[in-house]
MOPAC internal coordinates of N, CA, C and O (Angstrom, degrees):
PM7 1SCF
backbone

  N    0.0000 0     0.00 0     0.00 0    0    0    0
  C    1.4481 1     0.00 0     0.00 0    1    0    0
  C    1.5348 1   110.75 1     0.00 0    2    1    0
  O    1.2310 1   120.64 1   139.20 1    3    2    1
  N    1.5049 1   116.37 1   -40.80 1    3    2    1
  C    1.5364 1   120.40 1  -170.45 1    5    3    2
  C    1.7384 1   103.44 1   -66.91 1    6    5    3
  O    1.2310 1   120.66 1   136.64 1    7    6    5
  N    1.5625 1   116.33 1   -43.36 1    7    6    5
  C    1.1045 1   130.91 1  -176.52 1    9    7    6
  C    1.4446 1   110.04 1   -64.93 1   10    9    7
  O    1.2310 1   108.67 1   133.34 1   11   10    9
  N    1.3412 1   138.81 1   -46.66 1   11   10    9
  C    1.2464 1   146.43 1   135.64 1   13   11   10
  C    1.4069 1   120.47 1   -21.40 1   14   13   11
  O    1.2310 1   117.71 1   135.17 1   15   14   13
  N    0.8713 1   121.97 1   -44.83 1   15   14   13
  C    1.4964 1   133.16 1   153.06 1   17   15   14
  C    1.4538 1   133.18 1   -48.23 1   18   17   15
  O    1.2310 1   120.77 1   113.51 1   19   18   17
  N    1.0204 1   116.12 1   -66.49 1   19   18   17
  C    1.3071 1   144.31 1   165.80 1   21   19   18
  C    1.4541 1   123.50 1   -69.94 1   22   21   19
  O    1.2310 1   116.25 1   168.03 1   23   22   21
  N    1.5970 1   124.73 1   -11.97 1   23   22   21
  C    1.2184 1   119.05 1   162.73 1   25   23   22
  C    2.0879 1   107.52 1   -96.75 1   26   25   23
  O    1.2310 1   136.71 1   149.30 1   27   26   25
  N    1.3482 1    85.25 1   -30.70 1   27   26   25
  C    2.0218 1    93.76 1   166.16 1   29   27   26
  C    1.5479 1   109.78 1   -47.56 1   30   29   27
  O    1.2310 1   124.88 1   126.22 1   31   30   29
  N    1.8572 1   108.24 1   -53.78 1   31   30   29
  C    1.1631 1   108.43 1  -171.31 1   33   31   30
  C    1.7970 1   105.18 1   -67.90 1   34   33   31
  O    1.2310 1   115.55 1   134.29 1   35   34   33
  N    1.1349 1   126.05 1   -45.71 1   35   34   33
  C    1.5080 1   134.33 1  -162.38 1   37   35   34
  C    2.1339 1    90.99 1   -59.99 1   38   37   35
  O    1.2310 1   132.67 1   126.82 1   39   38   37
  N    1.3305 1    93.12 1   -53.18 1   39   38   37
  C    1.9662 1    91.03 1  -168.42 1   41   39   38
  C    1.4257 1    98.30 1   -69.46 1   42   41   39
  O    1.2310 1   105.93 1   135.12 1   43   42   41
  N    1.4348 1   143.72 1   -44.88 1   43   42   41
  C    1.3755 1   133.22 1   174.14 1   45   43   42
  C    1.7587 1   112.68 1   -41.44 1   46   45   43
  O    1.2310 1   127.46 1   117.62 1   47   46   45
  N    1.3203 1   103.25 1   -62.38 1   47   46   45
  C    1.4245 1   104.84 1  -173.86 1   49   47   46
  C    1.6109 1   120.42 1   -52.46 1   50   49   47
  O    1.2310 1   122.95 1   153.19 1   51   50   49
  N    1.5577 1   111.96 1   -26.81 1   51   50   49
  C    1.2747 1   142.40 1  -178.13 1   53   51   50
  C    1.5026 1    93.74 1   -67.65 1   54   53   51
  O    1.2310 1   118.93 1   103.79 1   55   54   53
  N    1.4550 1   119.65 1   -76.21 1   55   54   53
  C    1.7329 1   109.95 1  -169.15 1   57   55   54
  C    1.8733 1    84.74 1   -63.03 1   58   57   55
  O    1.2310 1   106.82 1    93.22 1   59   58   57
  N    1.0786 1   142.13 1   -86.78 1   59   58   57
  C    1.2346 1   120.80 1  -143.55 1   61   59   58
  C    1.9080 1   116.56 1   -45.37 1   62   61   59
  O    1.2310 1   118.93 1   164.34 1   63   62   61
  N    1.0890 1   119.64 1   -15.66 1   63   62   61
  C    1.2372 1   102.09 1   178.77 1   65   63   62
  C    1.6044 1   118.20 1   -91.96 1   66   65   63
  O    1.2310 1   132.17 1   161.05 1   67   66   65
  N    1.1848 1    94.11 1   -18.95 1   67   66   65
  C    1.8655 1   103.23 1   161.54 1   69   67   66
  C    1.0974 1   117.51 1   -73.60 1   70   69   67
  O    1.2310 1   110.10 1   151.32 1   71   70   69
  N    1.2272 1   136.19 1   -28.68 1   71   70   69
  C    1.4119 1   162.43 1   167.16 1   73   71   70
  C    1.7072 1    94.22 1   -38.21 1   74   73   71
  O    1.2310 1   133.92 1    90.96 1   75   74   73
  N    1.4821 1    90.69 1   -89.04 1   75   74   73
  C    1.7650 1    94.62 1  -161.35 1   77   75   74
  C    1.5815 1    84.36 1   -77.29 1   78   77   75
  O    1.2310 1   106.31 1   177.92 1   79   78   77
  N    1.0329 1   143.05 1    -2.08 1   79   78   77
  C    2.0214 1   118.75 1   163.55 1   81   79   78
  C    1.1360 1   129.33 1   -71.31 1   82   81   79
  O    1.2310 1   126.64 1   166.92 1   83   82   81
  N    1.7244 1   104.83 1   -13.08 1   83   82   81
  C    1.3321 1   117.57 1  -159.93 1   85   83   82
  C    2.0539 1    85.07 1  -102.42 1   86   85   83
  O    1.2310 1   122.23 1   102.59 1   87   86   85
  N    1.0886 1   113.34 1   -77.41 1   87   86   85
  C    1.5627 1   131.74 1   179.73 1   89   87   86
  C    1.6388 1    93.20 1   -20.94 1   90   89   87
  O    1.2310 1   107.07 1   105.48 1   91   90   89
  N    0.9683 1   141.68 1   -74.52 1   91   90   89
  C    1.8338 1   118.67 1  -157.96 1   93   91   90
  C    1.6497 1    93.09 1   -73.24 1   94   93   91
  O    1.2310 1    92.45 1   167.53 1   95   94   93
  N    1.0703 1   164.49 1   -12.47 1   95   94   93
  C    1.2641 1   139.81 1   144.63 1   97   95   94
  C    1.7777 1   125.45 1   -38.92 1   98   97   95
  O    1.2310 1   126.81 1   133.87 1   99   98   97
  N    1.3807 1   104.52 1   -46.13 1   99   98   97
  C    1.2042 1   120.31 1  -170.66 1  101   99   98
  C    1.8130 1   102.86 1   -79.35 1  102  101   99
  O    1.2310 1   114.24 1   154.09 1  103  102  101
  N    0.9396 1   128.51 1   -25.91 1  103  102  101
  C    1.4117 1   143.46 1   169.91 1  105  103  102
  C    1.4235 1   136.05 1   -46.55 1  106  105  103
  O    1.2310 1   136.69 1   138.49 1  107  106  105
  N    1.1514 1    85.29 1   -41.51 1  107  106  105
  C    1.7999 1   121.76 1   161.55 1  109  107  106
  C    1.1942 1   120.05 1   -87.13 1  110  109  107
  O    1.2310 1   119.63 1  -140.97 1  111  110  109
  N    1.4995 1   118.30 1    39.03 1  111  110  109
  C    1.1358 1   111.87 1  -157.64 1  113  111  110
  C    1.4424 1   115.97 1  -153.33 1  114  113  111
  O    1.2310 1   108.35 1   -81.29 1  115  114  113
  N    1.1783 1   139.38 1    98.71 1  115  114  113
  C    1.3762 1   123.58 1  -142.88 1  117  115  114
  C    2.1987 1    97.57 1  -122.35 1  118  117  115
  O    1.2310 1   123.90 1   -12.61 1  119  118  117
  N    1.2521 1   110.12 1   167.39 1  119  118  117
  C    1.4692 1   107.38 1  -175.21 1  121  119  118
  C    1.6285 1    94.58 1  -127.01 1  122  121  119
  O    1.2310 1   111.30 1   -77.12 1  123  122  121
  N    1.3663 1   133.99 1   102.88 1  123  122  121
  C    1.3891 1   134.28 1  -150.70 1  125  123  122
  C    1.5906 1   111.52 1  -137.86 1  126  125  123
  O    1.2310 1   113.35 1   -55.29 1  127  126  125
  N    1.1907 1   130.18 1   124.71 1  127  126  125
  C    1.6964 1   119.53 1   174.49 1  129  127  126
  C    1.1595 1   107.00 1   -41.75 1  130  129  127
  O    1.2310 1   121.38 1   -36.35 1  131  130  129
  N    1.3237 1   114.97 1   143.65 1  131  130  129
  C    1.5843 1   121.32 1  -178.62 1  133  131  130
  C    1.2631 1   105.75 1  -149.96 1  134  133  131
  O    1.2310 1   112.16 1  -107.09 1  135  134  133
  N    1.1294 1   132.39 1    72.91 1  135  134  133
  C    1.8977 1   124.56 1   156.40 1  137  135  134
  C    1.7154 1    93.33 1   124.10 1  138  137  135
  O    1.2310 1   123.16 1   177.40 1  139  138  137
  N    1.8077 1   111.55 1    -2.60 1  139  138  137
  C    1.3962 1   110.31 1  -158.48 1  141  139  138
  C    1.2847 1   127.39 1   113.52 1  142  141  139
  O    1.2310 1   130.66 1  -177.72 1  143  142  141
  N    1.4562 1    97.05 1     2.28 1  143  142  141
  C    1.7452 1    92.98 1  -171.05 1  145  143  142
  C    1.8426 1    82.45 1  -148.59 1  146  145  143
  O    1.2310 1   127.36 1    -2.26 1  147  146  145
  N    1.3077 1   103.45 1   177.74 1  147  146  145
  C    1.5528 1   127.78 1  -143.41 1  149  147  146
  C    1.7466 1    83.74 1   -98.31 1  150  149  147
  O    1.2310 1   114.18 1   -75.85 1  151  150  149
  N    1.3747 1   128.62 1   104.15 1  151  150  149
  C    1.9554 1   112.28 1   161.93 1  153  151  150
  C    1.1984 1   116.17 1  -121.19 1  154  153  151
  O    1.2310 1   124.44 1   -47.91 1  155  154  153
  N    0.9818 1   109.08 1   132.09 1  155  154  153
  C    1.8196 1   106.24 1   163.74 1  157  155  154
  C    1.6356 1   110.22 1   -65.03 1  158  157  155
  O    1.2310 1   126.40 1   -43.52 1  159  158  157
  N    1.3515 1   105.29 1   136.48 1  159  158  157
  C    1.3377 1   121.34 1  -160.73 1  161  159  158
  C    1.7850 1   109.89 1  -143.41 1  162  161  159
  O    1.2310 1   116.98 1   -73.73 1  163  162  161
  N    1.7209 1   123.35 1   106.27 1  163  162  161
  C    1.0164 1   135.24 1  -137.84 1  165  163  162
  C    1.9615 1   110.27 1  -122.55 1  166  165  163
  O    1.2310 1   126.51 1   -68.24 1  167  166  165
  N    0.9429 1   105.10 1   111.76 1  167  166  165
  C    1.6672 1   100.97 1  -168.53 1  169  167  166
  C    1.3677 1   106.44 1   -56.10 1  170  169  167
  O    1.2310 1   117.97 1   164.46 1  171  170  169
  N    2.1099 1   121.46 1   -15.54 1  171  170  169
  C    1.4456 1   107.78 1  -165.93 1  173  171  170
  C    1.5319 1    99.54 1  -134.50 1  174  173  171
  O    1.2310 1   107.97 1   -65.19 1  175  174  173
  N    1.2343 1   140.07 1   114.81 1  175  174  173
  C    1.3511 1   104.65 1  -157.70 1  177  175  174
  C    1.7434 1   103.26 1   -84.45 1  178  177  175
  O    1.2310 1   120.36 1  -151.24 1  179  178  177
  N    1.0730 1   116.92 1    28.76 1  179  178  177
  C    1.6651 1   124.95 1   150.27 1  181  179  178
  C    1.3685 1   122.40 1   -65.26 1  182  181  179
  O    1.2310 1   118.07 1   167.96 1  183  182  181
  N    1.6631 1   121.27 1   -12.04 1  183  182  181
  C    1.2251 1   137.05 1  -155.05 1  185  183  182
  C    1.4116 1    94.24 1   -85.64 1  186  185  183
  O    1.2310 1   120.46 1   -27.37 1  187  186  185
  N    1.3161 1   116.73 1   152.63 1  187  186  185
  C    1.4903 1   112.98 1   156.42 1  189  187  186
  C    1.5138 1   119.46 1   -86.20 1  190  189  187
  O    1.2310 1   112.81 1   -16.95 1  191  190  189
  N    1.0052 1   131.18 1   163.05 1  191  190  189
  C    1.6736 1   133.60 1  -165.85 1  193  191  190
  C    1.4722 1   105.27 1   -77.48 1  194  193  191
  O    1.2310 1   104.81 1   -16.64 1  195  194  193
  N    1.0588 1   145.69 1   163.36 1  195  194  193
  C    1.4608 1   134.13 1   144.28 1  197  195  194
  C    1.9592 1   110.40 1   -90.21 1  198  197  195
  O    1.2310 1   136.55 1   -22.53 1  199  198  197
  N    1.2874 1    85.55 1   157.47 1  199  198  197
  C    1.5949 1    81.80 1  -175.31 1  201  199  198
  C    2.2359 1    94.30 1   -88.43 1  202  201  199
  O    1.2310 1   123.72 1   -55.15 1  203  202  201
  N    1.3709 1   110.48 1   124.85 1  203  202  201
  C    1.5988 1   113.32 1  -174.63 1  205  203  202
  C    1.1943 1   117.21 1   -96.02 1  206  205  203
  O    1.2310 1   124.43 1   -47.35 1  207  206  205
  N    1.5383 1   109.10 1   132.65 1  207  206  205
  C    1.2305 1   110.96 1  -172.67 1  209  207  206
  C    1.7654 1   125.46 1   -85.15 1  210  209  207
  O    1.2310 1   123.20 1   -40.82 1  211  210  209
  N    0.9187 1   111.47 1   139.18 1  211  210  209
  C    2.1070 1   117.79 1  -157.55 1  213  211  210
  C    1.8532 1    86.40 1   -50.91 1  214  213  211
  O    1.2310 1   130.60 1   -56.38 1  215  214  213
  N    1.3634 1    97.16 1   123.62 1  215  214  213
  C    1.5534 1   105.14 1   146.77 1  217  215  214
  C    1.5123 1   118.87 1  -140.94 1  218  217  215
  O    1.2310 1   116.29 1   -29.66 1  219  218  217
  N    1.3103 1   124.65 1   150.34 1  219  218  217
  C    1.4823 1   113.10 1   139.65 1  221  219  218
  C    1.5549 1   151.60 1   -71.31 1  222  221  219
  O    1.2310 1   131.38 1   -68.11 1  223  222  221
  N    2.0780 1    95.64 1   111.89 1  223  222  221
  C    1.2753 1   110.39 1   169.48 1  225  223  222
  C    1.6335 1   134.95 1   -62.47 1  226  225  223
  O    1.2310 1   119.08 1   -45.97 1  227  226  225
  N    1.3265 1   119.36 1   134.03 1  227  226  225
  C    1.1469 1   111.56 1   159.99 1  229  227  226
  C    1.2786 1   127.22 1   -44.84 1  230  229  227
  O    1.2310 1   118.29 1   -44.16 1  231  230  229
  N    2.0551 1   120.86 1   135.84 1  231  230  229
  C    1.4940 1   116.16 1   170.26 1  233  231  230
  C    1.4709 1   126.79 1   -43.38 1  234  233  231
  O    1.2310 1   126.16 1   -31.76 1  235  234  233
  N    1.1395 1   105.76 1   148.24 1  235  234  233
  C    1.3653 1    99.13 1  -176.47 1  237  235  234
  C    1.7493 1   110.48 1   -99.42 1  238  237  235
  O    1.2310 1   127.12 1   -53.57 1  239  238  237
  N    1.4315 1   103.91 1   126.43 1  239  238  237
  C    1.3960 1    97.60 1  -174.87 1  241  239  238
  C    1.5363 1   113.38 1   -78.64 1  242  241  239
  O    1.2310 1   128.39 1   -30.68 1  243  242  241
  N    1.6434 1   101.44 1   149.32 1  243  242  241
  C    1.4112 1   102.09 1   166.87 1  245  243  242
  C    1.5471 1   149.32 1   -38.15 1  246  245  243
  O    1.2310 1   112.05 1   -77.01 1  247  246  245
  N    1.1256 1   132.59 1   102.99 1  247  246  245
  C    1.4369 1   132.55 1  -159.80 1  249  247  246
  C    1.4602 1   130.10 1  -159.49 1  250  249  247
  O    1.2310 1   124.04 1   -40.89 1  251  250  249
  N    1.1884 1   109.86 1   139.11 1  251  250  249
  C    1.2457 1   126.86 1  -154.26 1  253  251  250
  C    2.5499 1   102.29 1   -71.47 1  254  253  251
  O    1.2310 1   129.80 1   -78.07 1  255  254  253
  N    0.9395 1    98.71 1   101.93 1  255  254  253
  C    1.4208 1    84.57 1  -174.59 1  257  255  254
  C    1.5080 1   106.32 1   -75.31 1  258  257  255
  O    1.2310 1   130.72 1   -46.15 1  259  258  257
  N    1.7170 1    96.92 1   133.85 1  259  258  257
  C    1.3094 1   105.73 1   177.60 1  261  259  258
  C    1.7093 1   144.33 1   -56.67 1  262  261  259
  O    1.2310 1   105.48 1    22.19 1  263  262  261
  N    0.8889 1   144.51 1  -157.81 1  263  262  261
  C    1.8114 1   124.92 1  -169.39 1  265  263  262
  C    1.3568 1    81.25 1  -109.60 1  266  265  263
  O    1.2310 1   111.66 1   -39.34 1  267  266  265
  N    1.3587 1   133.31 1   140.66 1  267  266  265
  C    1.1087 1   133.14 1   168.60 1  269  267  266
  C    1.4785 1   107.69 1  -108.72 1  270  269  267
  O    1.2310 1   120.67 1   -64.10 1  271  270  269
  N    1.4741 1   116.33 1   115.90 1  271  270  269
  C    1.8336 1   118.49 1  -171.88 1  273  271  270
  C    1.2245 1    89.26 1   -74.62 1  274  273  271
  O    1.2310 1   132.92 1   -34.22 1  275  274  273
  N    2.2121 1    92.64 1   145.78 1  275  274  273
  C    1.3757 1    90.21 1   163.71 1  277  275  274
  C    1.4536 1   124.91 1   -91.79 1  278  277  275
  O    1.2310 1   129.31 1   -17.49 1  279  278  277
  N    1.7571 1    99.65 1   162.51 1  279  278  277
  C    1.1869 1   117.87 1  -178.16 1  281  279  278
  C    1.3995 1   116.25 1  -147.28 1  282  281  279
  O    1.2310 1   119.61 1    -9.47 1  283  282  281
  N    1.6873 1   118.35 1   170.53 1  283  282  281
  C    1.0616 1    89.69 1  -175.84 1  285  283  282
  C    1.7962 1   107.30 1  -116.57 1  286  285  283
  O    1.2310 1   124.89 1   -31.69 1  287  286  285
  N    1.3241 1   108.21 1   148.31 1  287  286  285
  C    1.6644 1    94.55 1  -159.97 1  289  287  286
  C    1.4390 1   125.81 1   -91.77 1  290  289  287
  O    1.2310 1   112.98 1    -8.84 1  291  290  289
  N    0.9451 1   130.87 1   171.16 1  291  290  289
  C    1.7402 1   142.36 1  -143.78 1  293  291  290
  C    1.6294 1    87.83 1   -59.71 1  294  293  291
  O    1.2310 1   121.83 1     2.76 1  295  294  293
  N    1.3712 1   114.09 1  -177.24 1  295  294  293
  C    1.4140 1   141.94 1   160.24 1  297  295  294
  C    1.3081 1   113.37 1   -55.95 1  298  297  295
  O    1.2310 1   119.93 1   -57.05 1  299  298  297
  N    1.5041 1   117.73 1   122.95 1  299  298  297
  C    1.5103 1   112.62 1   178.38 1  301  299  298
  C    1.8050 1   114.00 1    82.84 1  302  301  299
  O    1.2310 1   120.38 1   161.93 1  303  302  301
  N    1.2468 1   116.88 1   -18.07 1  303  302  301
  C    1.6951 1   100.86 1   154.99 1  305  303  302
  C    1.1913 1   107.23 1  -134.42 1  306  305  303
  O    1.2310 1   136.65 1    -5.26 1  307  306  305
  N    1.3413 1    85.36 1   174.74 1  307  306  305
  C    1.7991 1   107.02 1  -165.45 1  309  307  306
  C    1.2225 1   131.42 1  -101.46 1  310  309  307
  O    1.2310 1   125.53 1   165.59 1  311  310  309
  N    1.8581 1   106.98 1   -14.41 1  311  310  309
  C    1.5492 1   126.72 1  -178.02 1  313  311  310
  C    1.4794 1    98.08 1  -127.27 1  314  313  311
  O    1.2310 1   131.55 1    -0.40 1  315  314  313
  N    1.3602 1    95.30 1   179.60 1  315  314  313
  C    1.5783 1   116.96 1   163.01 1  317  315  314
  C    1.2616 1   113.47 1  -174.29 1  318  317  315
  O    1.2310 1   118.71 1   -49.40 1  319  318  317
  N    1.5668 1   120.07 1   130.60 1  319  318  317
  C    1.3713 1   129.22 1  -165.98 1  321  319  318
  C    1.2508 1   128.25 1  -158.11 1  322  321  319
  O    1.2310 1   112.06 1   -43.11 1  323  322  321
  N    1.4705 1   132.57 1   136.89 1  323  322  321
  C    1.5857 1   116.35 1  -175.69 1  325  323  322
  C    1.5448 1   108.26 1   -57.69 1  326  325  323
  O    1.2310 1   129.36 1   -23.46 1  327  326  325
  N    1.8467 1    99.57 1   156.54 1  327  326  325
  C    1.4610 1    90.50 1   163.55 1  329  327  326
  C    1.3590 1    83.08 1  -163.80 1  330  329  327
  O    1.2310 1   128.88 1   -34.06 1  331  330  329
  N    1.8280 1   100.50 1   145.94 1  331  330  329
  C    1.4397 1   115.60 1   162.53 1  333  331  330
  C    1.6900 1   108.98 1   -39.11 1  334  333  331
  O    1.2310 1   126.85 1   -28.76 1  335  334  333
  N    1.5407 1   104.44 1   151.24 1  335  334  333
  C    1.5522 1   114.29 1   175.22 1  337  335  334
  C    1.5016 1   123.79 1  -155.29 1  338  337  335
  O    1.2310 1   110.85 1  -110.20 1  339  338  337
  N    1.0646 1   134.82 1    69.80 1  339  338  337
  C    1.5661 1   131.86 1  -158.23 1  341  339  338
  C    1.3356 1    93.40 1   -51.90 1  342  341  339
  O    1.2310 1   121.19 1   -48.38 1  343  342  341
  N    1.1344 1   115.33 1   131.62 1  343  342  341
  C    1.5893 1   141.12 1   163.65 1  345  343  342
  C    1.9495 1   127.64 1   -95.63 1  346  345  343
  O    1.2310 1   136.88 1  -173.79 1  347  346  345
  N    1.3946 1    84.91 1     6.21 1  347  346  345
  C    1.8586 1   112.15 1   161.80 1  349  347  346
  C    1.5000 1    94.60 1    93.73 1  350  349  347
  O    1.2310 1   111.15 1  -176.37 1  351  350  349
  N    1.3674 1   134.27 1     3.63 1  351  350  349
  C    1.9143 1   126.84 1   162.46 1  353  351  350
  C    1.8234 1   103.32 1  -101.85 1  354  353  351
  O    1.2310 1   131.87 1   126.97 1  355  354  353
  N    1.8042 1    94.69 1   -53.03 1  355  354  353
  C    1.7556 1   109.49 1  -153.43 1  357  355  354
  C    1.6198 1    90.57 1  -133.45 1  358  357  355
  O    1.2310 1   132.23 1    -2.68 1  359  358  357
  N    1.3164 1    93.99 1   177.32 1  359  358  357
  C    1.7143 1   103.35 1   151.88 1  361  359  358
  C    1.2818 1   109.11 1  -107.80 1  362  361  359
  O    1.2310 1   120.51 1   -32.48 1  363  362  361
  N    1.3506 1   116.63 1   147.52 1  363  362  361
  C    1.6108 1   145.28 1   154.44 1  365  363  362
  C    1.4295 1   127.51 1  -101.31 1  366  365  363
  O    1.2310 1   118.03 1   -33.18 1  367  366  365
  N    1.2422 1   121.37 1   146.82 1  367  366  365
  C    1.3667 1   129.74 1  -159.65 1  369  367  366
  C    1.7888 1    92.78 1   -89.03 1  370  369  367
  O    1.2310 1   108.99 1   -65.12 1  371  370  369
  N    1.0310 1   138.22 1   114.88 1  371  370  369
  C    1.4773 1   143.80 1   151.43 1  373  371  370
  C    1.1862 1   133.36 1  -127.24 1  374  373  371
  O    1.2310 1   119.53 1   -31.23 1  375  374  373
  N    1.7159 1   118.50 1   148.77 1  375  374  373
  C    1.2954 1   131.73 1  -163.84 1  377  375  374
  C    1.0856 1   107.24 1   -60.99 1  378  377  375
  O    1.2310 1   117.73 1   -65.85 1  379  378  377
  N    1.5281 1   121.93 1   114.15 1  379  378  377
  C    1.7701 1    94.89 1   175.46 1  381  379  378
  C    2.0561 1    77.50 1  -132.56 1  382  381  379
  O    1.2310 1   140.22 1   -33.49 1  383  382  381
  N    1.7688 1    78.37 1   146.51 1  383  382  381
  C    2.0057 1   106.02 1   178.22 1  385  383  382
  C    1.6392 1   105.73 1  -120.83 1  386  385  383
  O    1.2310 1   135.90 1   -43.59 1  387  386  385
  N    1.5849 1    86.82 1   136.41 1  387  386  385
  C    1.4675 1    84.96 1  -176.96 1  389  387  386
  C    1.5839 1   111.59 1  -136.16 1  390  389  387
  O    1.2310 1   120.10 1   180.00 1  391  390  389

């Protein structure tokens, strides 16, 4: 019975600490129109992705993409480039590295 006990307590503590280890990855982590289509879009690219659920984006209006200076990009990606981004009125042009 004590052992029964004590392995409940050991596997509870086990999912809860994966629990909140896993949750601030996912936090940082937003699912946003991007170019017209649905992307997960990550402030660290250490983040894990979320898997995004299908919606409809607004068209993307015509526009000239801006010169993007080079640089060299954060830890963990390999590019960096403008990209349309509806910000829930319009789209905006933002850096996104991947």
């Amino acid at each position: 019975m004590v052992r029964k006990r004590q392995a409940f307590a050991v596997i509870t503590a086990l999912v809860t600490a994966v629990t909140i280890g896993i949750s601030p990855a996912n936090a940082a982590c937003q699912c946003v129109c991007m170019n017209g289509e649905v992307e997960a879009v990550c402030s660290s690219s250490l983040d894990l992705q979320p898997i995004c659920p299908p919606r409809i984006c607004p068209i993307v209006p015509p526009a000239v993409r801006p010169i993007d200076p080079p640089r060299v990009p954060p830890v963990g990606a390999s590019t960096c480039r403008s990209e349309q981004v509806w910000n829930g009125e319009q789209y905006e042009w933002v850096e996104i590295c991947r």
